[in-house]
N, C-alpha and C positions, 0 to 999 in steps of 0.2 A: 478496401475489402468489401464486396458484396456479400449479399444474404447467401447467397448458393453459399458459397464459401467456409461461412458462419454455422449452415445448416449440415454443411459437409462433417466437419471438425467434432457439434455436437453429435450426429449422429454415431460417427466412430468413437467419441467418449461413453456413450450410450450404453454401446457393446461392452465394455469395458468395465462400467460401474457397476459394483453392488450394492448399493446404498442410493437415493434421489436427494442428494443433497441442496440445503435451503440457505446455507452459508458458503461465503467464499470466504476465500485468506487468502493477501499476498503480502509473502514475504522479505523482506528487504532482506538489506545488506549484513550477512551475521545472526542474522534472524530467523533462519530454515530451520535451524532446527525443531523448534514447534510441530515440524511436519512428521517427527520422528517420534512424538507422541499420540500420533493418528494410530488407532488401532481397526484389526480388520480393512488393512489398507492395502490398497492398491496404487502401483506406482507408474504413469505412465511417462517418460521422455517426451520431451517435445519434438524432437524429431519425426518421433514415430505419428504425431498428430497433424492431420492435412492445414497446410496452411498458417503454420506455427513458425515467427520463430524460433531461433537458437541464443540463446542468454550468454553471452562472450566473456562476464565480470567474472572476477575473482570471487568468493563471499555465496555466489547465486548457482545453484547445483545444476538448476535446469528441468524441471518435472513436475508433472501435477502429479498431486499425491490427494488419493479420496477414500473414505471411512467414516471411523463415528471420534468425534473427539467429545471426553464428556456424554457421551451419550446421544451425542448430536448430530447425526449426517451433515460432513464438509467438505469441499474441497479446496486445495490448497496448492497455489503456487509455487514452489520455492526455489525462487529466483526469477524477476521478473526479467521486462524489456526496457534498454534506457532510449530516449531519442539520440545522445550524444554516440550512442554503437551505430549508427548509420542508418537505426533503421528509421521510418516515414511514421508519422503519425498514426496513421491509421493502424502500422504492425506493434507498435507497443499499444495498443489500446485493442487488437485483435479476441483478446483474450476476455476481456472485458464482456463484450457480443457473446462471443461463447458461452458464456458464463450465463449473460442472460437464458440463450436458447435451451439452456440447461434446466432453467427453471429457478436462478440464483436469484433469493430477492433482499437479502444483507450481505452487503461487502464489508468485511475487515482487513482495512489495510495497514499496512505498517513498515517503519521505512527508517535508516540511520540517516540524525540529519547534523548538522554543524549548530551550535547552541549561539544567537544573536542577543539575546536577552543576557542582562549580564547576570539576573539573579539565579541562571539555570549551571548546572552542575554538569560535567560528563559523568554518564552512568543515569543520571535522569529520565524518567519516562514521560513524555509530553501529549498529552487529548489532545488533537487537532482542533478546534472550535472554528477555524477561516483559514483559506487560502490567497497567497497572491500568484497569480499567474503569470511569470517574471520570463517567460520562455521566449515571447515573442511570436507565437503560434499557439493555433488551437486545434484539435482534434476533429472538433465539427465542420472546419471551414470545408467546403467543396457542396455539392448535390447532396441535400436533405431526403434519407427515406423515412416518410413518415409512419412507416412499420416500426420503426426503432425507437422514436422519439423524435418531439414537434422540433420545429425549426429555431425556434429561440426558447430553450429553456430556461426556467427560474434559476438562480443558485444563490437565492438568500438564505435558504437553511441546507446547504449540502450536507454539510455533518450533522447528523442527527441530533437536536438536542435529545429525544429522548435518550438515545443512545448512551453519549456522554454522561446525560445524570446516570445514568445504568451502571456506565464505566467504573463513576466518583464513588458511587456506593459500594459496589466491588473491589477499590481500593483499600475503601475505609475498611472494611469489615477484612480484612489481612493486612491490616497495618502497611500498607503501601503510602507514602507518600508519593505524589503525581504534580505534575504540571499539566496549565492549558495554555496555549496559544495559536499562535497564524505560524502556519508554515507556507514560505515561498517558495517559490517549483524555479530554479532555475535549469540550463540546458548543460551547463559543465561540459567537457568534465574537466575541467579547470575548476581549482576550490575558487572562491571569491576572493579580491583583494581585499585589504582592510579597509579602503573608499566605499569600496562596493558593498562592505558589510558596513558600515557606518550607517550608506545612503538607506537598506534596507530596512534598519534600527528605525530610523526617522518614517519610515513610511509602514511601519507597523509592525514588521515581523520580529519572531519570536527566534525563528527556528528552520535553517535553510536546507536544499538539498537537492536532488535530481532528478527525481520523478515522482510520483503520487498524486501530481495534479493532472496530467491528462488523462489517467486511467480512473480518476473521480469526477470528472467532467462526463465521461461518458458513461461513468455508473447515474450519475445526476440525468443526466440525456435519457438513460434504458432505464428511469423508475426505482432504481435502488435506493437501499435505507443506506449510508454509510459512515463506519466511524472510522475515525485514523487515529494512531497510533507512532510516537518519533519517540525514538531513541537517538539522546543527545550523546553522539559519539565523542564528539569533542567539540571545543569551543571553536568559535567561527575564527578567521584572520585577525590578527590586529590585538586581539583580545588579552590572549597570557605571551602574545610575543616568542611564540613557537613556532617551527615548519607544520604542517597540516600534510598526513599521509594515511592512505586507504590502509596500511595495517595497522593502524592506531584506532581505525573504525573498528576492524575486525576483533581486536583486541579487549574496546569496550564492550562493544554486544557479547562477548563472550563473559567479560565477567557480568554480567548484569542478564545473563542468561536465566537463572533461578529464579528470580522475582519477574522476568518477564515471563516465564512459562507460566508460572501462578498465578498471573493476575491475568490474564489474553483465556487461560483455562476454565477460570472465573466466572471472565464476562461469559464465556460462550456456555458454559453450563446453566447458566441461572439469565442468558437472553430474553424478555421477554417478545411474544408473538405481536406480530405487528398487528 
């Protein structure tokens, strides 16, 4: 995707927003609804957006939604892009760009992921603190503009610690219990075997799933602050000796709805300025 493109997309959000929003949100799997706490909101389809695409999952509505949540000018995905939908690197990460030219300079992302860790629970909310990049591809690879971001970015601290402690304290103070860990980006959409969740365990993660990482690669590339955010849908392969199915994700985000609206609401009202 080039800059025209990029500059196309925000322009036509431009027209569209009433508010200059300083946050973004995307949404995972079960997790849009967040977006229906947006007041003063505007809803736009992706369709109707140049150079957008179209979200094919079940769980992912498909629309940016922008307003004040808390008080706070955001805008909000709900329902992203997966690599495993066919589309190219650069179309799930599209948004991302936009986002910048918008003038977005914190990302909250958030995403249903399979629980690797055996001390983690379904229904658990997880801080992201590291990622592994299990894709086999990266979003960056091809011709670097260096309008966007240098050619080899840092990503020792991609998730904010400030952020994070921000989060931990937002928890405590509404009696949230939270989890932190590594969440790995695999390509799905096949779940994992249990080898494969095993081999994961050993090599550090916490907490698996299918996107989050190349759209925080290039929030990390465009200068963003970013925190994540995994709701442990269920436990990974191999673990409680279950079948592993997408209404089962659906199912948990749903219940575990309430406490995540509360505590995502939280953080965003009481964010401090970078």
């Amino acid at each position: 995707m080039n800059q025209e493109a990029m500059q196309q997309a925000s322009t036509f959000l431009q027209t569209k927003l009433t508010h200059k929003p300083k946050i973004g949100l995307i949404l995972g799997s079960g997790l849009g609804v967040l977006a229906e706490e947006i007041e003063d909101a505007v809803t736009i389809p992706y369709q109707e957006i140049p150079d957008f695409p179209e979200s094919t999952v079940s769980g992912h509505k498909g629309q940016l939604v922008s307003g004040l949540l808390k008080g706070k000018p955001v805008i909000a995905m709900q329902g992203r892009f997966h690599y495993y939908e066919g589309y190219s690197m650069q179309q799930v990460t599209f948004p991302i760009r936009v986002f910048k030219e918008l003038g977005i300079e914190t990302l909250l992302v958030t995403n249903a992921a399979g629980g690797i860790n055996e001390q983690f629970q379904p229904g658990n909310l997880m801080l992201i603190t590291d990622h592994i990049n299990n894709m086999g591809v990266n979003p960056l690879i091809g011709r670097n503009d260096d309008c966007l971001g240098v050619r080899f970015p840092d990503m020792s601290e991609v998730y904010s610690k400030r952020l994070i402690a921000h989060a931990e304290s937002c928890a405590q103070e509404i009696g949230l219990s939270i989890q932190k860990g590594v969440y790995v980006g695999n390509t799905g959409p096949s779940y994992e075997t249990p080898a494969e969740v095993r081999m994961l365990r050993t090599l550090g993660g916490d907490a698996v799933g299918m996107s989050t990482v190349p759209e925080v690669i290039v929030a990390a590339h465009a200068g963003m602050e970013v925190l994540g955010i995994s709701c442990i849908s269920n436990m990974a392969a191999g673990i409680l000796d279950q079948p592993l199915t997408h209404d089962e994700v659906i199912e948990t985000t749903e219940q575990v709805k309430a406490s995540f609206l509360q505590f995502v609401k939280k953080v965003i009202q009481t964010i401090p300025e970078r």
